[in-house]
C-alpha positions in Angstrom: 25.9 -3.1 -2.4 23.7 -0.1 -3.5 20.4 0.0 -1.2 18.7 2.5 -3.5 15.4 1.5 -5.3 12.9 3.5 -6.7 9.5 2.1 -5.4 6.2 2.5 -6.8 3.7 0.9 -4.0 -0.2 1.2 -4.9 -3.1 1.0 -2.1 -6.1 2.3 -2.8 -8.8 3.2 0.0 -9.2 5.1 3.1 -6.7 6.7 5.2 -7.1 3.9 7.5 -6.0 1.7 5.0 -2.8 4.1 4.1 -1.9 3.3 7.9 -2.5 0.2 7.8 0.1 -0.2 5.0 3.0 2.2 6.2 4.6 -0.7 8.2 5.1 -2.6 4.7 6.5 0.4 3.7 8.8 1.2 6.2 10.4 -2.2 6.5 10.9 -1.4 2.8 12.5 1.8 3.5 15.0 0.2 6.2 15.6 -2.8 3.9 16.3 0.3 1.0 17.4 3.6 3.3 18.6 5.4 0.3 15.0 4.5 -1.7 12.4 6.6 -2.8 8.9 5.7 -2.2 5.9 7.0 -4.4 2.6 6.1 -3.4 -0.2 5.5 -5.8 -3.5 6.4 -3.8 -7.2 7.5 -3.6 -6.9 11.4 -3.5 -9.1 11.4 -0.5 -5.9 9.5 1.2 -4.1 12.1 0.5 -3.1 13.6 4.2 -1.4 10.6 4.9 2.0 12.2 3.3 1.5 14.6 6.6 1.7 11.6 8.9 5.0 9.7 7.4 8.3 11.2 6.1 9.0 8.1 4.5 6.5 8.6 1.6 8.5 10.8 -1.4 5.9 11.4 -4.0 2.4 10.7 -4.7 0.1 9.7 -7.9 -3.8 10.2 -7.4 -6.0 7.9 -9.0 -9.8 8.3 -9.7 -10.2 4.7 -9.1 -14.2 5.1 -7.9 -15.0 7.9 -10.3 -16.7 7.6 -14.1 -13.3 7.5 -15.8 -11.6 4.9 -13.7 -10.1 3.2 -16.9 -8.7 6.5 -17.8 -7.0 7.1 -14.3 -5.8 3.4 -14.5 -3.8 3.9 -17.9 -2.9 7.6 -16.3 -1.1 5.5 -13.4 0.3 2.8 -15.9 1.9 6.0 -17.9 2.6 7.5 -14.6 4.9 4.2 -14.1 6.3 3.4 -17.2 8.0 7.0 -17.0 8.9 6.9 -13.6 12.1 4.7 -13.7 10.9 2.2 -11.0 13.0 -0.9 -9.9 10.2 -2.6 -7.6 6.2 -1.9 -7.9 4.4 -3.7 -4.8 0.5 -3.8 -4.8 -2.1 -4.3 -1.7 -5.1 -5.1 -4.4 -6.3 -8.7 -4.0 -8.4 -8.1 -7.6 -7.4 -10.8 -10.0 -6.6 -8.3 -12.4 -4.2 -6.1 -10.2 -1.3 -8.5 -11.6 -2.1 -7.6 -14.8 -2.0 -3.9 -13.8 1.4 -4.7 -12.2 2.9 -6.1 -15.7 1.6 -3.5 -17.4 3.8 -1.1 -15.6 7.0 -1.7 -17.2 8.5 -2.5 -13.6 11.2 -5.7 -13.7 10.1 -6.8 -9.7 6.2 -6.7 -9.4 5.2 -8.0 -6.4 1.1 -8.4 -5.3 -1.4 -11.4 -3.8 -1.2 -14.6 -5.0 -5.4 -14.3 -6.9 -4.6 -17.5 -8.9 -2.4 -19.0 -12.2 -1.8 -15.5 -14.0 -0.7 -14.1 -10.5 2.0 -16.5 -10.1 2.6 -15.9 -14.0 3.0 -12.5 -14.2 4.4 -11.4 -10.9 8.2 -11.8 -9.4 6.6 -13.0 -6.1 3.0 -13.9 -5.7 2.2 -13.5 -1.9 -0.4 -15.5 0.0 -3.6 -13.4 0.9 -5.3 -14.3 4.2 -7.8 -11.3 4.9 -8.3 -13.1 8.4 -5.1 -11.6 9.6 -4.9 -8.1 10.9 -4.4 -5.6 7.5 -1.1 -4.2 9.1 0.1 -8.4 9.2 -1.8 -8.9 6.2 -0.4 -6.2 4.0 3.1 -6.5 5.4 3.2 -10.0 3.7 3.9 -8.3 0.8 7.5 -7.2 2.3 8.3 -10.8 2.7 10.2 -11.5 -0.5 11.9 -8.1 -0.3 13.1 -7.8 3.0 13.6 -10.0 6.8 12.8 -6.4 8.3 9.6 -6.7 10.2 7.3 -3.4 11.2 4.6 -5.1 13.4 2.7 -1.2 14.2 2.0 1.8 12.0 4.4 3.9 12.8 3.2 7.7 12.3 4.2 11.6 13.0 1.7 13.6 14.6 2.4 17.1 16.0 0.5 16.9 19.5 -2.4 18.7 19.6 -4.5 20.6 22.0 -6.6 18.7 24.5 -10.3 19.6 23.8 -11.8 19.4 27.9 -14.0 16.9 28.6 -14.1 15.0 24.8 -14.1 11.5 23.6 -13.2 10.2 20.3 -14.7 7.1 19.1 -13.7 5.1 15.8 -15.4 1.9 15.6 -12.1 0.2 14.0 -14.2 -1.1 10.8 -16.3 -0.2 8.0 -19.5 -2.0 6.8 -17.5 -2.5 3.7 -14.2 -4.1 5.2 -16.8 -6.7 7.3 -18.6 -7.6 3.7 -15.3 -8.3 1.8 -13.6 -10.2 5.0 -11.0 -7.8 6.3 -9.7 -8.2 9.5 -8.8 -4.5 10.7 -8.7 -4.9 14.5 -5.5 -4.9 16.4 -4.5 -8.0 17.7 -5.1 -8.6 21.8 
């Protein structure tokens, strides 16, 4: 049996949220060793190629700026061309399965936002933003693979201690409290 797949896998937000979403793409990867992986992504997102060899190739998108329809059909052309066997999506929008059958891509896989999710999609998921965004997001594997990547798993050169520092990162954002997303680690 061949394990190799050419992936398309879009998340847009913050670097956080690229973290967040590596252990969906590494059960992937171990499900598919031969793969390759090209992540669509927010350009400011970008550095999270540094912290994963798993990740091939990546597609910016504009999706904040004034010509975010523009970037979308960019991304869309970006996909049709790119050969893809699978195209997974961490977007709960109703529209992102739309965006998904637009690609092109046979296996679309995304959150189940209603009717025209389970229509146009090979596997609508069930989204439960109560559940910790690495669980949550890793849902999406589920039809794809029995691998599961519980953690982020990332590679970081070490770095210099800086004497008598402290870093602090609250965890969330204002805007992941207003739309419900759970992004603390589970005790």
């Amino acid at each position: 049996m061949d394990k190799s797949k050419n992936i398309l896998a879009i998340n847009f937000g913050g670097i956080g949220d690229e973290i967040f979403f590596l252990p969906t793409l590494i059960s992937i990867k171990k499900e598919f060793p031969n793969s390759k992986i090209t992540l669509a992504l927010e350009q400011r997102s970008k550095a999270i190629r540094d912290l994963t060899d798993i990740i091939d190739d990546l597609i910016f998108v504009d999706i904040k700026g004034k010509n975010k329809y523009f970037e979308l059909i960019k991304m869309l052309l970006n996909a049709r061309l790119g050969n893809f066997d699978i195209v997974i999506s961490s977007g709960g929008n109703k529209l992102i399965s739309i965006l998904l059958f637009l690609t092109g891509i046979k296996e679309r896989y995304g959150y189940n936002t209603g009717k025209l999710s389970q229509l146009l999609l090979t596997k609508a998921v069930k989204l439960d933003k109560n559940r910790y965004a690495c669980a949550m997001y890793h849902e999406l594997a589920t039809p794809i693979t029995k691998i599961y990547t519980e953690l982020p798993i990332i590679n970081v050169n070490p770095q210099k201690k800086i004497e008598n520092s402290v870093l602090i990162h609250p965890g969330v954002s204002k805007m992941s409290l207003k739309k419900r997303y759970n992004k603390n680690c589970p005790t």
